[in-house]
C-alpha positions in Angstrom: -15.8 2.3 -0.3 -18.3 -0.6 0.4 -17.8 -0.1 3.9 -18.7 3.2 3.6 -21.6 2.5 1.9 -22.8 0.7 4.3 -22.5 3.0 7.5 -24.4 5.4 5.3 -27.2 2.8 4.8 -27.5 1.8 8.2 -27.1 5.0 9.7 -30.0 6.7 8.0 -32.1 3.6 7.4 -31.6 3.6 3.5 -31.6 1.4 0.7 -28.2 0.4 -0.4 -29.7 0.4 -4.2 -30.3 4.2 -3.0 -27.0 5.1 -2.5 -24.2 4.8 -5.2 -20.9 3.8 -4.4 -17.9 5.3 -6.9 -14.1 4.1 -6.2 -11.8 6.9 -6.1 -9.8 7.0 -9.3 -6.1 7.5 -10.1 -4.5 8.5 -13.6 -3.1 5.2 -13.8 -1.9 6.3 -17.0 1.4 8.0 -15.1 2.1 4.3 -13.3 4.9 2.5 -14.9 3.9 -1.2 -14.6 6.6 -3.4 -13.2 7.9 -6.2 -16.3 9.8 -8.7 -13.9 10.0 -9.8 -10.3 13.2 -10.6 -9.8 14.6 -8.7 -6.7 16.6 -5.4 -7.2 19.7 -6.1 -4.8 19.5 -5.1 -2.7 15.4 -5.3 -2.7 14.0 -2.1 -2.4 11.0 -2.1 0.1 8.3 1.3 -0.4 6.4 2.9 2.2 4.3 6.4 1.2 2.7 8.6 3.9 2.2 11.2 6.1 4.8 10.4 9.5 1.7 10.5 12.2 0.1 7.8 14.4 -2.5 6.5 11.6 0.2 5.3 9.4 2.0 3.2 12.2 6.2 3.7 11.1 6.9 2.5 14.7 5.2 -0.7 13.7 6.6 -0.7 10.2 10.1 -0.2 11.6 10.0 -3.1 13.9 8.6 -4.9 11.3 11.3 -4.2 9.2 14.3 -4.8 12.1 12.9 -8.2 12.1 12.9 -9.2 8.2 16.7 -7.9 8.0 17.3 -10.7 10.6 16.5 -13.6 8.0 17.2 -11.4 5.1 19.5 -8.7 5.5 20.4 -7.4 1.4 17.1 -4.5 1.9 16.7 -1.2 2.2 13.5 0.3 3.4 12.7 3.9 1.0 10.7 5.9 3.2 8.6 9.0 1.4 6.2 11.5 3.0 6.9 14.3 5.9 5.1 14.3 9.2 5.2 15.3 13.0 6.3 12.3 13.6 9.4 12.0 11.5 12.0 13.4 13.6 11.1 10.6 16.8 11.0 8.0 13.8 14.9 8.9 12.6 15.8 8.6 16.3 14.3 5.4 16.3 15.9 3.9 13.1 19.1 4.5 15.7 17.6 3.0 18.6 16.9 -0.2 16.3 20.0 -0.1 14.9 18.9 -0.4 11.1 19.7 3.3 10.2 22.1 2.0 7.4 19.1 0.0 6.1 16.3 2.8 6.1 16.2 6.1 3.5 14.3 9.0 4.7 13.1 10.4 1.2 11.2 13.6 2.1 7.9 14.1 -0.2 8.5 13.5 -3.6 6.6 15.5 -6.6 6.4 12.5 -8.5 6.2 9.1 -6.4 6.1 7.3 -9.7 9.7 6.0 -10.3 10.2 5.3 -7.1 7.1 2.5 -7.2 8.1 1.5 -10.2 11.8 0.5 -9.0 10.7 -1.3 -5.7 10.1 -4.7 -5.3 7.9 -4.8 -2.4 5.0 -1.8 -1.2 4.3 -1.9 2.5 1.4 -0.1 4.1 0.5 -1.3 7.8 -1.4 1.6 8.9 -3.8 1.5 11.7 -6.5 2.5 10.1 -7.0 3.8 6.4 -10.3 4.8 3.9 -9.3 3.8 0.4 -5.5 5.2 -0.1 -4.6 6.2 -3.0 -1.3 4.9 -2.7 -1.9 1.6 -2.9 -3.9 2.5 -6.3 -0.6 3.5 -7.1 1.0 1.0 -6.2 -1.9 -1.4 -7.9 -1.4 0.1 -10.8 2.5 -0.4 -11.1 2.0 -4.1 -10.3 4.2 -4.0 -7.3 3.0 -6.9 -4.6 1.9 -5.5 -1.3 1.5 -5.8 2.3 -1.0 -3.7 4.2 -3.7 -3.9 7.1 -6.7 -5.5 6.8 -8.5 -2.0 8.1 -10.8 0.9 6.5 -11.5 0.1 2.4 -8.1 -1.8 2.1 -9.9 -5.1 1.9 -12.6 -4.3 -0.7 -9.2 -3.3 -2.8 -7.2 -6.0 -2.2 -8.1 -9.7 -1.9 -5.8 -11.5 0.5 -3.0 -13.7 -1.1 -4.7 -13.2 -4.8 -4.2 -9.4 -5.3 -2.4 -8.7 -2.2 -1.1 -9.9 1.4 -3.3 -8.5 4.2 -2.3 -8.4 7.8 -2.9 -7.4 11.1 -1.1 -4.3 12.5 1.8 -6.6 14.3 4.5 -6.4 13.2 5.1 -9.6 13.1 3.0 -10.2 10.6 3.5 -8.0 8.2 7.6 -9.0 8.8 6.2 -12.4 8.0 4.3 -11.7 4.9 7.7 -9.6 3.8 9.5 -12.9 4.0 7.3 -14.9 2.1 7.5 -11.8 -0.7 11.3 -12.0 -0.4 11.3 -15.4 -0.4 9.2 -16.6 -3.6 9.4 -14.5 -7.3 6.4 -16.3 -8.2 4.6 -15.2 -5.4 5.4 -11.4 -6.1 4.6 -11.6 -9.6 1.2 -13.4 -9.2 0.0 -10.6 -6.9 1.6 -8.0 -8.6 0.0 -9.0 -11.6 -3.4 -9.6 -10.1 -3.0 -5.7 -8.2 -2.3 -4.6 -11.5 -5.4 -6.2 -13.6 -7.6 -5.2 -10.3 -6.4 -1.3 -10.5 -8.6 -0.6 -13.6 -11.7 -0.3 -11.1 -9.8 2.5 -9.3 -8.6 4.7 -12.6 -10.0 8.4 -12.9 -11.0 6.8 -16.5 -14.0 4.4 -14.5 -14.5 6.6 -11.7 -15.6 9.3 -14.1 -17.9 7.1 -16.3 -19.7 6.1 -12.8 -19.7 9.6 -12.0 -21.4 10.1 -15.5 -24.1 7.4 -15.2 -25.1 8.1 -11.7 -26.2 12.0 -13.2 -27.7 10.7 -16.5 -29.2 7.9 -15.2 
């Protein structure tokens, strides 16, 4: 990422025209981009990753408790396996939303399931470039995740994206506005998805290609 980049440059005194920078790409062609906005019912809220402290699900969760307060027709799809998974089911209980979250496991395929949610959440505490939000880009799904790591230089806030801090507050505020506003999902989803050609194994190889020719 750019951010990367730039550590590299300052930590070894470099030129940044000296050291090439090449997104990570995705074979976007296995995304199946969304075609409408309106919500599933009841609206079907995505989360991929690893259960561990990076990814924050005790934030997420919280986050979540709160939006079923003001809007209470969603269901929060959970995929990925973890250390941490166990201590997150018990606290589903403790928040009393266990009848609103699905614990999916890891999935060979993620694809359909970004393809049928309405919203993708990712408020981790700190991240590089994750590929699931390519994913996710590439589907055209809106999405909510920390401004931290390479997430930023992916996503511009409230163009391509909604970017927040790790409180859970505001990432259950930026759900509501989501839930809240079709236009609002489809122009981000829609930007995400015209922005995720950058991130395809297609460009990451021809950068690959011109950095050895060149």
């Amino acid at each position: 990422s750019p951010k990367v980049r730039d550590t590299i440059v300052s930590f070894y005194g470099l030129k940044q025209e000296k050291v090439p920078m090449i997104y990570n790409g995705v074979d976007l062609g296995k995304c199946c981009p969304k075609t409408q906005y309106g919500l599933a019912k009841p609206a079907n809220l995505l989360h991929i990753g690893r259960f561990n402290e990076q990814k924050n699900h005790k934030g997420l969760l919280e986050a979540f408790a709160q939006v079923l307060k003001t809007h209470p027709d969603c269901r929060l799809n959970l995929i990925g396996d973890g250390e941490l998974l166990e201590e997150m089911k018990g606290y589903v209980q403790t928040l009393g939303i266990q009848e609103k979250v699905e614990f999916l496991g890891n999935q060979s395929n993620i694809y359909p399931f970004l393809q049928q949610s309405d919203i993708f959440l990712l408020p981790s505490k700190f991240e590089g470039m994750p590929m699931t939000i390519i994913e996710a880009m590439g589907t055209g799904l809106p999405i909510v995740a920390s401004a931290v790591g390479g997430v930023p230089d992916m996503l511009e806030d409230n163009v391509s994206g909604m970017l927040v801090s790790c409180d859970p507050e505001q990432t259950a505020q930026a759900v509501r506005q989501l839930l809240d506003k079709e236009d609002l999902r489809e122009k981000l989803g829609t930007n995400a998805l015209a922005e995720s050609e950058k991130f395809s194994a297609e460009h990451m190889a021809r950068c690959y290609c011109d950095v050895y020719t060149n």
